[in-house]
C-alpha positions in Angstrom: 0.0 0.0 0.0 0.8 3.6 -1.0 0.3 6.8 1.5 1.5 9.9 1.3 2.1 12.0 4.1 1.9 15.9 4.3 5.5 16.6 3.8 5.6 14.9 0.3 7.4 11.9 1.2 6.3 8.4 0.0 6.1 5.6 2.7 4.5 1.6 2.3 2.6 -0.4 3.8 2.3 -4.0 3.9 0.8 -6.8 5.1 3.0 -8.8 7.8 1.6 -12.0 6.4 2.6 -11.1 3.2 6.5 -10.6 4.0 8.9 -13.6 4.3 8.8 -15.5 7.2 12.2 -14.5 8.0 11.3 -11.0 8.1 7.4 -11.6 10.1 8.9 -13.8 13.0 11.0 -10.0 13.4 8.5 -8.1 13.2 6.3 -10.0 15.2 9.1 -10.3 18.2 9.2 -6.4 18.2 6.0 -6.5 18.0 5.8 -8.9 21.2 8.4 -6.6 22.9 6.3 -3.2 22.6 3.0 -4.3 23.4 3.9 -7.1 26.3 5.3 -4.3 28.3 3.6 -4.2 31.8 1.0 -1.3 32.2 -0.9 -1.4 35.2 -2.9 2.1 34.5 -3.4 0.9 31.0 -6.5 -0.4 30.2 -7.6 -3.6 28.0 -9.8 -4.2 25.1 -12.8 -5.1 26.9 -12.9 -9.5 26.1 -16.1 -10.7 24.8 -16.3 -14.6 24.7 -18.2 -14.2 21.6 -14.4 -12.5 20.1 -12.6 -15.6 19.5 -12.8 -19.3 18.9 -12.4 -20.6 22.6 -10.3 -24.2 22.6 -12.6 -26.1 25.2 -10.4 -26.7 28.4 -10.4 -29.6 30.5 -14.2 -31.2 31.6 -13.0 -30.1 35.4 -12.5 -26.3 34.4 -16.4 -25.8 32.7 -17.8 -27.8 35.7 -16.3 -25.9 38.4 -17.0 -22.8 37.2 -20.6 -23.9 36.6 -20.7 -25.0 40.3 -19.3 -21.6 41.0 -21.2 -19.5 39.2 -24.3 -21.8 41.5 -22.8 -21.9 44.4 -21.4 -18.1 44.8 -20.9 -18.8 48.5 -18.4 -21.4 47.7 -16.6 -19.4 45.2 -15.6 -17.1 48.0 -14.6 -19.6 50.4 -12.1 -21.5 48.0 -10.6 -17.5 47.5 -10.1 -17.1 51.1 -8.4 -20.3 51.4 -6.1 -19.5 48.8 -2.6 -18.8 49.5 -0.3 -16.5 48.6 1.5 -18.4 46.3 -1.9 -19.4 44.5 -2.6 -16.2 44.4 0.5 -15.1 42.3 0.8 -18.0 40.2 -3.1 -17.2 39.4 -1.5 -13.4 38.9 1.5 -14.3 36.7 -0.7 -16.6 34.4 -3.6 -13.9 33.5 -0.3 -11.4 32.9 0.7 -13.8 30.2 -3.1 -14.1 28.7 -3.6 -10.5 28.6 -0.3 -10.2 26.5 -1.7 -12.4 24.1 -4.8 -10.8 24.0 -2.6 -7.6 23.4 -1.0 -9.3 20.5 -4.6 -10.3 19.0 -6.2 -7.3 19.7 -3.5 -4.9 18.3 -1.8 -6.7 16.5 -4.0 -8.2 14.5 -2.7 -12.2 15.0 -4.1 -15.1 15.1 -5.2 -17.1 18.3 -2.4 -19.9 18.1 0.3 -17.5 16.0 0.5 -15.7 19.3 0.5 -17.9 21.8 3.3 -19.7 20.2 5.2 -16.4 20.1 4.6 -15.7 24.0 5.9 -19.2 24.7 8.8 -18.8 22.5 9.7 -15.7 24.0 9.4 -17.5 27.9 12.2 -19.5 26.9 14.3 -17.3 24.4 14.0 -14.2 27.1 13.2 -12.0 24.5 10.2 -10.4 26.2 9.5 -7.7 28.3 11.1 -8.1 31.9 7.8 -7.7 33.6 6.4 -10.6 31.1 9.4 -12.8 32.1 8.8 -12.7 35.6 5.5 -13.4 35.1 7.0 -16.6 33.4 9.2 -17.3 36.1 6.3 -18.2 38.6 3.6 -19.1 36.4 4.5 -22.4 36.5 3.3 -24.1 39.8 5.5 -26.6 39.8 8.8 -26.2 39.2 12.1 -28.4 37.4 15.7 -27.5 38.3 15.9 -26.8 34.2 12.7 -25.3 33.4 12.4 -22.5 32.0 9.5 -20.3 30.2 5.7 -22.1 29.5 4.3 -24.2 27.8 2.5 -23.7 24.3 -0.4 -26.3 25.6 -0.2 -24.6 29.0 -0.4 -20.7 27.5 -3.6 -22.3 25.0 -5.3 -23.4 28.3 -4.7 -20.4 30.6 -6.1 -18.3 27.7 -9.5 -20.8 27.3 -9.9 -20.5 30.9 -9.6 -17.2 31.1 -11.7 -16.2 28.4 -14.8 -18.9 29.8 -14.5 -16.7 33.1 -16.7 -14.0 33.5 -15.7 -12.0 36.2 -12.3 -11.2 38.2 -13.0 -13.8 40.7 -14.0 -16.2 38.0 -10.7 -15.7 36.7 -8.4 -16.1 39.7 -10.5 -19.3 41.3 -9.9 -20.7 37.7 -6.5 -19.9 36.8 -5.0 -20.6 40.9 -3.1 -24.1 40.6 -4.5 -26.7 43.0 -3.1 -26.6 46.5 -1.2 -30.2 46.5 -2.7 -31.3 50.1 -0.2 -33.7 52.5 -1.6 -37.1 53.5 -2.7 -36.7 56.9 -0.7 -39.2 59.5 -4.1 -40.8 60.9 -5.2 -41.1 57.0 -2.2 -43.7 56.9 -4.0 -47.1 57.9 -0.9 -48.9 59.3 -0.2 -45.7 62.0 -2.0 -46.8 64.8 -0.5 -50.3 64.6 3.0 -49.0 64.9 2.3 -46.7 67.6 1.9 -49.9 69.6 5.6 -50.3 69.6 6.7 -46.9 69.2 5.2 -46.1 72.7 7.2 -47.4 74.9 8.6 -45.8 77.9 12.3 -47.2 76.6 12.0 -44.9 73.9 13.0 -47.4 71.2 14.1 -45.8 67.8 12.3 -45.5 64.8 14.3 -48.7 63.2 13.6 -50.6 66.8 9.8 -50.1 66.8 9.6 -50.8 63.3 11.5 -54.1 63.0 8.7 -55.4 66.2 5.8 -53.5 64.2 7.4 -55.5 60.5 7.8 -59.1 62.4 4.2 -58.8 63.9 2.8 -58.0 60.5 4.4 -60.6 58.5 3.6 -63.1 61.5 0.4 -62.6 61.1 -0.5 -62.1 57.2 2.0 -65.1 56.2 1.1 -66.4 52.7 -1.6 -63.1 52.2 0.1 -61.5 49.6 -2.2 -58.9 49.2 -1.6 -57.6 53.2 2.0 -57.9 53.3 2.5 -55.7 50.2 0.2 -53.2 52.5 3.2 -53.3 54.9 5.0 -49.6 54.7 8.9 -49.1 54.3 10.8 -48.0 57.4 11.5 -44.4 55.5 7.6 -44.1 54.9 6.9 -44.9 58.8 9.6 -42.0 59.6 8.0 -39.9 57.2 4.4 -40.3 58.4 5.5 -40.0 62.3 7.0 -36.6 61.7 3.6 -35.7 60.6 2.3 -36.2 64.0 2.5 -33.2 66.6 5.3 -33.3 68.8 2.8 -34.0 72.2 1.2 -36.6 70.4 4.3 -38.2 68.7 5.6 -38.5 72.5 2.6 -39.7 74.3 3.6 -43.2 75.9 7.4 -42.7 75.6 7.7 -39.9 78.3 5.3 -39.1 81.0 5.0 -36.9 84.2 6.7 -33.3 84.2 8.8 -33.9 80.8 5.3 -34.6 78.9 3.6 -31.6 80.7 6.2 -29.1 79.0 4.8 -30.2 75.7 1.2 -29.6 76.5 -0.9 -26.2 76.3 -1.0 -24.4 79.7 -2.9 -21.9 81.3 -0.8 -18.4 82.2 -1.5 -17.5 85.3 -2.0 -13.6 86.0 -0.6 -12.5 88.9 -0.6 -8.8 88.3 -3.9 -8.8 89.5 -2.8 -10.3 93.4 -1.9 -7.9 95.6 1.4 -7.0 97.3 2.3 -10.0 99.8 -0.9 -11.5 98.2 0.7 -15.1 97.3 4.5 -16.1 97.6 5.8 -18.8 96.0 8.4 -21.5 97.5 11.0 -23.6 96.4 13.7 -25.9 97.2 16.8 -26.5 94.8 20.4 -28.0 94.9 23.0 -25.8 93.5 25.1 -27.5 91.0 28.1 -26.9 92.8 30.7 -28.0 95.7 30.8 -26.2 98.7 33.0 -27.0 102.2 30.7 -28.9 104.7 30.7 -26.3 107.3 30.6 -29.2 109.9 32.2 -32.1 108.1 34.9 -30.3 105.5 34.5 -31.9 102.4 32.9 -30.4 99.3 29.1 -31.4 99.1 26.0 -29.9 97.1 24.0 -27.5 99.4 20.5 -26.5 99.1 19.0 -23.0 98.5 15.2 -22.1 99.3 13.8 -19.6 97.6 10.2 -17.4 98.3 9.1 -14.9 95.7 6.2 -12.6 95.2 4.0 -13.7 92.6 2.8 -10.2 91.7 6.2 -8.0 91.4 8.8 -11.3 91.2 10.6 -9.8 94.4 12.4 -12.6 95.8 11.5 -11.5 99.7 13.6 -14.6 100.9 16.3 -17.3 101.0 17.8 -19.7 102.9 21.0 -22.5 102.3 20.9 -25.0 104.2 22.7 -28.9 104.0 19.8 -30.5 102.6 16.1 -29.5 102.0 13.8 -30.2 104.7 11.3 -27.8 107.2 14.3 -26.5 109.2 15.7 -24.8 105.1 12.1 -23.9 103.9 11.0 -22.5 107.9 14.1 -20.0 107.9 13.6 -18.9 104.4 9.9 -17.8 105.4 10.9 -16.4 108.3 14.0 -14.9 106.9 11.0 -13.0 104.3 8.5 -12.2 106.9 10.9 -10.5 109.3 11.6 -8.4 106.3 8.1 -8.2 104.4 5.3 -8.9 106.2 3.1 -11.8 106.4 1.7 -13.0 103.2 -2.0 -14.1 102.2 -0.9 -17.3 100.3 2.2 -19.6 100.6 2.5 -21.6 97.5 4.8 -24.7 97.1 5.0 -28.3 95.9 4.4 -31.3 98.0 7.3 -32.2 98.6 8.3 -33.0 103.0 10.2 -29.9 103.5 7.5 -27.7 102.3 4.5 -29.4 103.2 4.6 -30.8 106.7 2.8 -30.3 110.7 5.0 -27.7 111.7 3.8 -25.9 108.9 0.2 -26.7 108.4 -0.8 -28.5 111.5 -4.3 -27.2 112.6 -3.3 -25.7 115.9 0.7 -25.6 116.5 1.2 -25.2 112.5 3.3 -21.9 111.9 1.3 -21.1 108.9 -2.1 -21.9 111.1 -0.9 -19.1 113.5 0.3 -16.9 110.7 -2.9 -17.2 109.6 -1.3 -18.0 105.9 -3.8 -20.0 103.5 -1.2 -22.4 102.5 -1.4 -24.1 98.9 0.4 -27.0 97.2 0.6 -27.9 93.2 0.0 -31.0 91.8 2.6 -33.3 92.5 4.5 -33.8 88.8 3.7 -30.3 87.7 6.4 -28.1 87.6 5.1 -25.9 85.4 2.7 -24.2 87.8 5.4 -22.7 89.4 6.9 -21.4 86.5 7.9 -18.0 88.4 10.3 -19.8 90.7 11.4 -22.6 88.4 13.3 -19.9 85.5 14.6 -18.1 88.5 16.3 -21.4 89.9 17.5 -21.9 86.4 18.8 -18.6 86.1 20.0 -16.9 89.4 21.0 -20.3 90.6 23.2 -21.2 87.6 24.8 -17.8 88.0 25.8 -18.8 91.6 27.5 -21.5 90.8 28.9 -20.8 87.9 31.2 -17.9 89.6 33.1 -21.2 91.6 35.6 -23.7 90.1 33.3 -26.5 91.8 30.2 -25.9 89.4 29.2 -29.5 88.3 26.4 -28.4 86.2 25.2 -30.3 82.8 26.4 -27.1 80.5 30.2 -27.6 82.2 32.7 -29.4 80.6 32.5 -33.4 81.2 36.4 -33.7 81.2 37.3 -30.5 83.5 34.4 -31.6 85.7 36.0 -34.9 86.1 39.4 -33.7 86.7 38.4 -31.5 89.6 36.2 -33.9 91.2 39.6 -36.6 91.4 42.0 -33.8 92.0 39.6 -32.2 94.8 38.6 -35.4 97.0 42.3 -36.1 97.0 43.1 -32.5 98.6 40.1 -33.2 101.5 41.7 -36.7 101.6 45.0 -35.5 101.9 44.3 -32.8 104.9 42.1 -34.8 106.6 45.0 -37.5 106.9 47.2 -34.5 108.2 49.3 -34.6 104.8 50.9 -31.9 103.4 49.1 -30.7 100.6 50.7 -30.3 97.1 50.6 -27.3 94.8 48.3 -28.9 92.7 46.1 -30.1 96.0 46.0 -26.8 96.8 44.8 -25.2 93.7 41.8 -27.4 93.0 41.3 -26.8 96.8 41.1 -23.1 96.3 38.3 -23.8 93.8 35.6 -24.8 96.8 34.0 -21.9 98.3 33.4 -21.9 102.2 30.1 -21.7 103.2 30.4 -17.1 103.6 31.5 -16.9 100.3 28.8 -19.2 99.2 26.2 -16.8 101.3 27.7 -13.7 100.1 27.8 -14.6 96.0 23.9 -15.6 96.9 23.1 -12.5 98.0 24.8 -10.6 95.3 22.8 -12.5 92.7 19.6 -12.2 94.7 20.0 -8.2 94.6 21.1 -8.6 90.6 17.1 -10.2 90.0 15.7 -7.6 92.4 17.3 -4.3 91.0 17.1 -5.0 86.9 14.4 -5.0 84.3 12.2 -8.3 84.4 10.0 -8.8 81.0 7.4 -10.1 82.5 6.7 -6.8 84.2 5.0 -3.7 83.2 6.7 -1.9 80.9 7.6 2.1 82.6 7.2 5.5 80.9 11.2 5.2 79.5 10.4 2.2 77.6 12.2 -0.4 79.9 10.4 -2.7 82.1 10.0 -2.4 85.9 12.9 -3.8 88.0 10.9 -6.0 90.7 12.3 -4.0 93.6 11.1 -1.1 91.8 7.7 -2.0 90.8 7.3 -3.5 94.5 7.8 0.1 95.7 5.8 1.5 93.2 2.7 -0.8 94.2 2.9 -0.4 98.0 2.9 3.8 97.4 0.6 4.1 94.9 -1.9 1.7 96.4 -1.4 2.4 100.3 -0.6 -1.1 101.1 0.0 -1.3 104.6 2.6 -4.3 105.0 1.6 -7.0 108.2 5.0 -6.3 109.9 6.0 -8.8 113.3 7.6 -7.4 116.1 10.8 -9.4 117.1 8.6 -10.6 119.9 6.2 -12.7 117.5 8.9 -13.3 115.4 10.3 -15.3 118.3 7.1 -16.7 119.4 5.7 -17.6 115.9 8.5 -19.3 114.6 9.0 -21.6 117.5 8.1 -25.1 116.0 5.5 -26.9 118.4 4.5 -30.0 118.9 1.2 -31.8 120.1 1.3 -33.6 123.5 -1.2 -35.0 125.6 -1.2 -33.9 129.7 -1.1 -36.5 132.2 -0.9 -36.2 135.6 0.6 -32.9 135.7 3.2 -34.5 133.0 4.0 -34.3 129.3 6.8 -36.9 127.3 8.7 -35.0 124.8 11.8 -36.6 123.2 11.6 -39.3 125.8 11.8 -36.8 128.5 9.0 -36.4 130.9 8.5 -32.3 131.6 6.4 -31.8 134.9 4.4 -28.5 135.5 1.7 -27.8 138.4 -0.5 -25.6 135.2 -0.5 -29.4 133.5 -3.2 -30.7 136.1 -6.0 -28.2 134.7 -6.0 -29.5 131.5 -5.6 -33.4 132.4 -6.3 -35.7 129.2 -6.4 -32.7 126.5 -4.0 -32.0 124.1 -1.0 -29.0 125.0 1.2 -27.2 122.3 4.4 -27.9 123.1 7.1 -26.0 121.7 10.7 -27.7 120.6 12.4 -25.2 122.7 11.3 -27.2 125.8 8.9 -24.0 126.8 5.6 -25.7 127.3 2.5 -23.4 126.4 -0.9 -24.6 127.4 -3.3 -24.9 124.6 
């Protein structure tokens, strides 16, 4: 064709099917460059099914969008299960349509003529970077050498897209299918392994599955058909990793251990008062220290009490093993200083829960009038307060000393100092002369003060710095417990239950229950007489352990 334009100047025109095919597969890949150029503002020839010759897609694409297009309500659930991913494969694969419709619609091509040129240029890279992205994660599933789409894949994207109506239409049609893992109980041979897999012992995988394998072929001998049914050992491991971790463990661990893998319920204790509930607790440092009566290195114990609400730690106590004497001083050693409490919480364990304690009449508690509650026994994890601060503040104690003997030390240092101190205590209690090397792993027990004093250091580190678990302040940073103890008693009046030293004295005295006779009671195989004792023949007395008889 001849034009001429207003200058004069003579320019043609012609047909692009009528040029070699050499020069139209050119043309047409310029073409492809300039028009499958990414334009979001850019609007598209509105599509009319009616336009073009639709290829019929698969049976499953016209019948699911005919259930759609009945079932609206269904349409928008399967959208808002759709993940991300769906969601820009689905994206990727309409940018690839509407560049062929761009191509058809301005450029004049054929249906298939541009499709194949689309394809070709996912694999050459001679499109538009925006269309090669799009090409990148059109495909849903992947291969380590893939690269571009399909022809057949392009030709079906296109028919689905045109069928679709509307936007949603589009992207509920176009999404790939969400490939869905087998379920572990969906696996029929699951619950007849986890016969043998739960066994206290803890067997292995390979164990359990050699008794689960024997069993099997035991009992389908000469059934062909069953014992093909019987799984590999790799698809057993892969099916009991599907399992949650609580549920994978049920059988092989029990008590505590199994509670820490189970939900929980967080206690609030912001809303308890000051004083309203402490919290008790016995543990062994994991460390040597010199027996202050004996002189050889031994474990001491440590009893902590704590204020639920602020996570003050109001007491402490070391003492050579836990029992009522340890957990007694540590309350008393927190109520001399901070009052009397509303609630004394512990485990069940005999130094904590006991008669001196919690006997009805002489119990120190009884007269402290303190409501004293225990956990259940195996349950740790209610007195998760006091547990991370024996994991923490305790482990910094003894981790200061040469003697720590803790699981994070090292095995073969550990070892050495244990051989190298009991020969030192050996050595001086025989009245030997003590080497240089006797001496130095010596030096690395603490006496029993600098065991006190490195305690009460680390107990005034968790008072006086930021705990997370605390309100946070106006500077950003957390109250310190000592801090926000203050803050609570000021702002709230709280008027502490202080004890004079007098009812310190007389409260603290452990008493025992005797029964009067004859102006007489036996305590400790000793027969106390008092003329007072004849008043109250045949009742009960208090009695306390200082030998002081008070009558009830």
């Amino acid at each position: 064709m001849r034009n001429q334009n207003l200058q004069g100047e003579l320019k043609y025109e012609y047909l692009i099917s009528s040029l070699p095919a050499s020069f139209r597969e050119v043309v047409q890949a310029r073409m492809a460059r300039q028009l499958c150029v990414a334009e979001p503002d850019a609007a598209l020839p509105a599509v009319v099914e009616s336009d073009y010759v639709v290829v019929k897609g698969p049976a499953d694409s016209v019948c699911l969008l005919e259930m759609y297009r009945k079932c609206p309500a269904l349409m928008e659930k399967t959208m808002r299960e759709f993940t991300e991913n769906q969601k820009a494969v689905a994206d990727a694969r309409m940018t690839l349509v509407r560049g062929v419709i761009k191509l058809m619609e301005v450029g004049g091509m054929k249906r298939n003529s541009a499709v194949e040129l689309i394809a070709n240029g996912t694999r050459l890279g001679t499109l538009s970077p925006e269309m090669l992205y799009a090409a990148s994660i059109a495909n849903a599933r992947k291969g380590s050498t893939r690269t571009g789409v399909g022809t057949s894949s392009l030709q079906r994207w296109l028919s689905d897209y045109l069928m679709a109506r509307t936007s949603g239409e589009r992207l509920v049609i176009m999404a790939p299918g969400k490939v869905r893992a087998k379920k572990a109980e969906q696996y029929p041979w699951m619950g007849r392994f986890l016969q043998y897999w739960r066994n206290p012992n803890r067997p292995s995988v390979t164990m359990a599955y050699e008794a689960f394998a024997d069993d099997w072929q035991c009992e389908y001998a000469g059934n062909e058909l069953m014992l093909a049914q019987l799984p590999k050992v790799d698809t057993v491991r892969y099916a009991l990793n599907k399992l949650p971790k609580a549920e994978r463990e049920r059988g092989r661990i029990t008590g505590a251990e199994y509670k820490s893998l189970l939900p929980f319920v967080r206690r609030d204790w912001s809303a308890l008062p000051v004083n309203g509930a402490w919290v008790g607790d016995g543990h062994g440092i994991k460390m040597e220290v010199v027996h202050p009566a004996t002189g050889w290195p031994f474990m001491a114990e440590i009893t902590l009490v704590i204020d639920g609400c602020t996570r003050f730690v109001v007491g402490w106590s070391l003492a050579l093993s836990e029992n009522q004497v340890a957990v007694g001083d540590a309350i008393r050693h927190a109520v001399s200083r901070h009052g009397v409490p509303l609630i004394y919480y512990s485990d069940n364990g005999g130094g904590e829960k006991n008669k001196i304690f919690d006997a009805d009449t002489t119990g120190i508690f009884s007269r402290l009038e303190v409501d004293h509650q225990t956990g259940i026994p195996g349950n740790p994890q209610a007195r998760g307060i006091i547990e991370r601060l024996n994991k923490e503040t305790l482990a910094r104690v003894a981790k200061k000393f040469g003697s720590y003997v803790g699981k994070s030390g090292d095995r073969e240092t550990q070892r050495l100092y244990h051989r190298k101190a009991r020969s030192a205590f050996n050595a001086l209690s025989k009245g030997k002369e003590l080497t240089a090397e006797q001496k130095k792993y010596m030096a690395k027990v603490p006496r029993w003060d600098e065991l006190l004093e490195e305690i009460e250091v680390q107990v005034q580190r968790h008072n006086n710095r930021p705990h997370d678990s605390l309100p946070v302040r106006e500077n950003g940073q957390h109250w310190t417990p000592q801090a926000y103890r203050n803050h609570l008693i000021k702002t709230e009046n709280i008027v502490l239950d202080m004890l004079t030293s007098a009812e310190l004295h007389e409260m603290f005295r452990p008493e025992v229950e005797r029964i009067a006779r004859r102006g007489e009671i036996n305590l400790f195989n000793n027969r106390y007489f008092s003329e007072q004792l004849a008043q109250v023949e045949g009742k009960r007395c208090a009695s306390a352990l200082i030998f002081t008889i008070r009558i009830a």
